[in-house]
C-alpha positions as CSV (number, residue, x, y, z in Angstrom):
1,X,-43.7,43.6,14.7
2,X,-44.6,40.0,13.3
3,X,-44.0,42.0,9.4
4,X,-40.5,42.9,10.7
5,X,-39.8,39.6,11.6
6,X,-41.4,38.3,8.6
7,X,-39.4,40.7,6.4
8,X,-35.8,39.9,8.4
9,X,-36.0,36.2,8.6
10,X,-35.4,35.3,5.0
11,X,-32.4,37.9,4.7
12,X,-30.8,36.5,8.4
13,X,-31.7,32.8,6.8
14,X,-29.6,34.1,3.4
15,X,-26.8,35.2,5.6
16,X,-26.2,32.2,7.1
17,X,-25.7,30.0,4.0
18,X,-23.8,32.7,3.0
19,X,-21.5,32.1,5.8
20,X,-21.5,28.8,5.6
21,X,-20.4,28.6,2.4
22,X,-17.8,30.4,3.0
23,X,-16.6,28.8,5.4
24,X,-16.9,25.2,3.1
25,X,-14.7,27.4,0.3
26,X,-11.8,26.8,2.7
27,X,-11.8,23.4,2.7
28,X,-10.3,20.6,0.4
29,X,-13.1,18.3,-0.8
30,X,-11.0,15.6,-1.5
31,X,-9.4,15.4,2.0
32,X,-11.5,12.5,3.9
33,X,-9.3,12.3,7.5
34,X,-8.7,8.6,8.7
35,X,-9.0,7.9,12.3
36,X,-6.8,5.3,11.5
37,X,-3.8,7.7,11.8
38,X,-1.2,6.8,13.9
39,X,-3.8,3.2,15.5
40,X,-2.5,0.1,14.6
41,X,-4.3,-1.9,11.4
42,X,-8.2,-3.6,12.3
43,X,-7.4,-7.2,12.8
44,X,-8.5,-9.1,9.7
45,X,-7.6,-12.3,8.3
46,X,-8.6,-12.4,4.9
47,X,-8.3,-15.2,1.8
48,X,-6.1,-16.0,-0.7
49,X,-7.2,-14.3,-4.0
50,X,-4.3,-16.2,-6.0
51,X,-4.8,-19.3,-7.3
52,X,-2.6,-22.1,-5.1
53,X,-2.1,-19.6,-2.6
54,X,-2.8,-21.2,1.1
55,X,-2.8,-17.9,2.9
56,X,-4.0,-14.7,2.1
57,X,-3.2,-11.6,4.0
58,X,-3.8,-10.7,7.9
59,X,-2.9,-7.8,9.9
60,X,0.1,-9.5,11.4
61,X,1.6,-9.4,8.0
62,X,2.2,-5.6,9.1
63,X,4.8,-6.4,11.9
64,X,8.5,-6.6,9.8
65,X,9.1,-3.3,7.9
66,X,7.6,-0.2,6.8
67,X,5.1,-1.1,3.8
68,X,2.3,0.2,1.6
69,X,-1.3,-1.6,1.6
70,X,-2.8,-1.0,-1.8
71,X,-6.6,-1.1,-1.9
72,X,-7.4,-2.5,-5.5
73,X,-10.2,-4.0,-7.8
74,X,-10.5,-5.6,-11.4
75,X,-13.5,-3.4,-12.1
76,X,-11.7,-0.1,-10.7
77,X,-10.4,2.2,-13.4
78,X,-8.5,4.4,-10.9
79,X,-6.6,1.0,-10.4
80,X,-5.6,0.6,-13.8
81,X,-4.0,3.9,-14.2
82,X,-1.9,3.2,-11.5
83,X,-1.0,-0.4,-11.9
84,X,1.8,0.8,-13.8
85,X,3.7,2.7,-11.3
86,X,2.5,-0.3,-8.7
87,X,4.5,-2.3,-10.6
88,X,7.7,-0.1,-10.8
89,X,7.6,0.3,-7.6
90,X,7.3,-3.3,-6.6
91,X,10.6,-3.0,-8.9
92,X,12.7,-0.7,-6.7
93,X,11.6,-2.7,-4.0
94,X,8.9,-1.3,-1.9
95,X,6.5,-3.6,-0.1
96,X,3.2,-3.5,-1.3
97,X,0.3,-5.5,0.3
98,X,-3.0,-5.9,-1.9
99,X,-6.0,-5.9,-0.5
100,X,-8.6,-6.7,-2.9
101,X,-12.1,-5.1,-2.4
102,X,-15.7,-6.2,-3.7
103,X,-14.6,-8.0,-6.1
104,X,-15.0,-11.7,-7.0
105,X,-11.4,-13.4,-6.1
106,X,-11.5,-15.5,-9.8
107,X,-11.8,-12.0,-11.2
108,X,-8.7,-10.2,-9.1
109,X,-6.3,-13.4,-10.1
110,X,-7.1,-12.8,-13.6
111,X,-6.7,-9.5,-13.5
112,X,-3.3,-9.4,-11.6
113,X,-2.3,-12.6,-14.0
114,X,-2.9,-10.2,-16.9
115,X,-1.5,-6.7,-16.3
116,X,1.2,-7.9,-13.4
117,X,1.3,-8.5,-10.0
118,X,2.9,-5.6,-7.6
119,X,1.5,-7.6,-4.5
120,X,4.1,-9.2,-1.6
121,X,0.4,-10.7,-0.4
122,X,-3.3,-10.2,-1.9
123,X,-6.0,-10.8,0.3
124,X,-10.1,-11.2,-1.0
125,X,-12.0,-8.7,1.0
126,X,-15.4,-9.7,-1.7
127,X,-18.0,-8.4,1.2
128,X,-15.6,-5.0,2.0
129,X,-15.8,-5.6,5.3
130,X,-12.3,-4.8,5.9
131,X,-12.4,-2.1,3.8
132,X,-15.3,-0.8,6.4
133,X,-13.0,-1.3,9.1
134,X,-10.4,0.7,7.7
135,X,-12.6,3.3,6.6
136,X,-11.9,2.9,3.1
137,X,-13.9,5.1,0.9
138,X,-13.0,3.3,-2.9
139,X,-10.9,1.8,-4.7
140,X,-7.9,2.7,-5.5
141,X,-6.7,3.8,-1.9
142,X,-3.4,3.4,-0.1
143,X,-2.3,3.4,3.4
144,X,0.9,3.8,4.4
145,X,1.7,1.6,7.1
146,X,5.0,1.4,9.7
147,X,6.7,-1.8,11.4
148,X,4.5,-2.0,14.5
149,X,1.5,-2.4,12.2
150,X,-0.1,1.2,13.1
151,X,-1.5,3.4,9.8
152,X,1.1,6.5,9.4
153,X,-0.7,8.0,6.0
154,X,-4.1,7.6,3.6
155,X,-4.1,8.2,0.2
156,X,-7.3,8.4,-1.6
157,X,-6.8,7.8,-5.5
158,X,-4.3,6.7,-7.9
159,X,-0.5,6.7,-6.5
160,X,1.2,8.9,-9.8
161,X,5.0,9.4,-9.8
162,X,4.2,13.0,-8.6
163,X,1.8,11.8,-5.9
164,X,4.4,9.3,-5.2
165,X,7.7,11.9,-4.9
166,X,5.7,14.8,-3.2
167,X,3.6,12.3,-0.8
168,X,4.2,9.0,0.0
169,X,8.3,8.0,-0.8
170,X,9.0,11.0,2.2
171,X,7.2,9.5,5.0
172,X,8.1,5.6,3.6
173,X,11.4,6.6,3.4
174,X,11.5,8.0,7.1
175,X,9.5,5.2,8.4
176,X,12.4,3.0,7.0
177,X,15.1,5.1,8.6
178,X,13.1,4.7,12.0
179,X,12.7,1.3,11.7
C-alpha cells in the first residue's frame, strides 16, 4: 500500500502544477488591480519640487475637474518615452498632476526644466510614501482621477498615443461629460 502511495504522489503532485499553470496561462501578467478604484485619493500633502514653488500638491488639488495624476521620476526611462506625449497632452489641454517618486526634488526640477514641464502641480514624494499609499508599483504610472477626488482608472507604464486613444481619453472624456 505505502509503494502505491509512494508511486501516485509524485504524479498527483505533477498534476496539480499542471493545473495550476493552466489556470495562470489565463491571466494577464501585467494587470496589477488597484483597490483604489472607484475610493477617493489617500490624503497626502506633499512639497514643492519646483524651484520658487510655495506649494506642492495635496489630495484636495483633486476636487475641480476630471484630471490625470502622472507618477514620474528623473531616473525612470519609462518616463522619458512618454514625456513627449505628456507634453502634447498638456497641449490640448488635459490636466496633469505630477507626482514625483524617489527621487531627489533638485533632480525632478532639472529634469522637468530640461525636457518640458506637462505638470498643472508637481509634488516631491522622495521617501514613496505616497506612492505606497496609492499602491503604486513604478514609475511611470497614471491614475485617472474624477471631480470628487475618487481614482476611476490605473495605468501601469508609459501613456503612448495608442494607450492613450484605446484607454485613458474614453473614460477622461466621459468623466468630463459627468462632471
Amino acid at each position: 500500500m505505502i509503494r502505491r502511495l509512494m508511486f501516485f504522489a509524485p504524479i498527483a503532485v505533477l498534476i496539480v502544477l499542471a493545473g495550476l499553470l493552466w489556470l495562470g496561462l489565463g491571466r494577464d501578467p501585467e494587470a496589477l488591480p488597484s483597490t483604489l478604484i472607484n475610493e477617493p485619493l489617500p490624503a497626502f500633502e506633499m512639497a514643492a519640487v519646483r524651484a520658487g514653488e510655495v506649494e506642492g500638491l495635496s489630495s484636495t488639488d483633486f476636487t475641480t475637474r476630471p484630471m490625470l495624476l502622472n507618477v514620474f521620476a528623473s531616473w525612470c526611462v519609462g518616463c522619458r518615452v512618454e514625456h513627449p506625449f505628456l507634453m502634447e497632452l498638456a497641449r490640448r489641454g488635459v490636466v496633469i498632476q505630477g507626482l514625483n517618486w524617489k527621487d531627489a526634488p533638485g533632480d525632478s526640477a532639472a529634469w522637468l526644466a530640461e525636457h518640458g514641464d506637462p505638470y498643472a502641480q508637481v509634488g516631491a514624494d522622495p521617501e514613496g510614501r505616497t506612492g505606497i499609499d496609492l499602491g503604486v508599483s513604478g514609475a511611470p504610472e497614471t491614475f485617472i482621477v474624477d471631480a470628487q477626488g475618487r481614482v476611476r482608472y490605473r495605468h501601469i507604464g508609459p501613456i503612448t498615443p495608442d494607450v492613450w486613444e484605446a484607454d485613458l481619453a474614453p473614460i477622461l472624456a466621459q468623466l468630463e461629460t459627468e462632471a
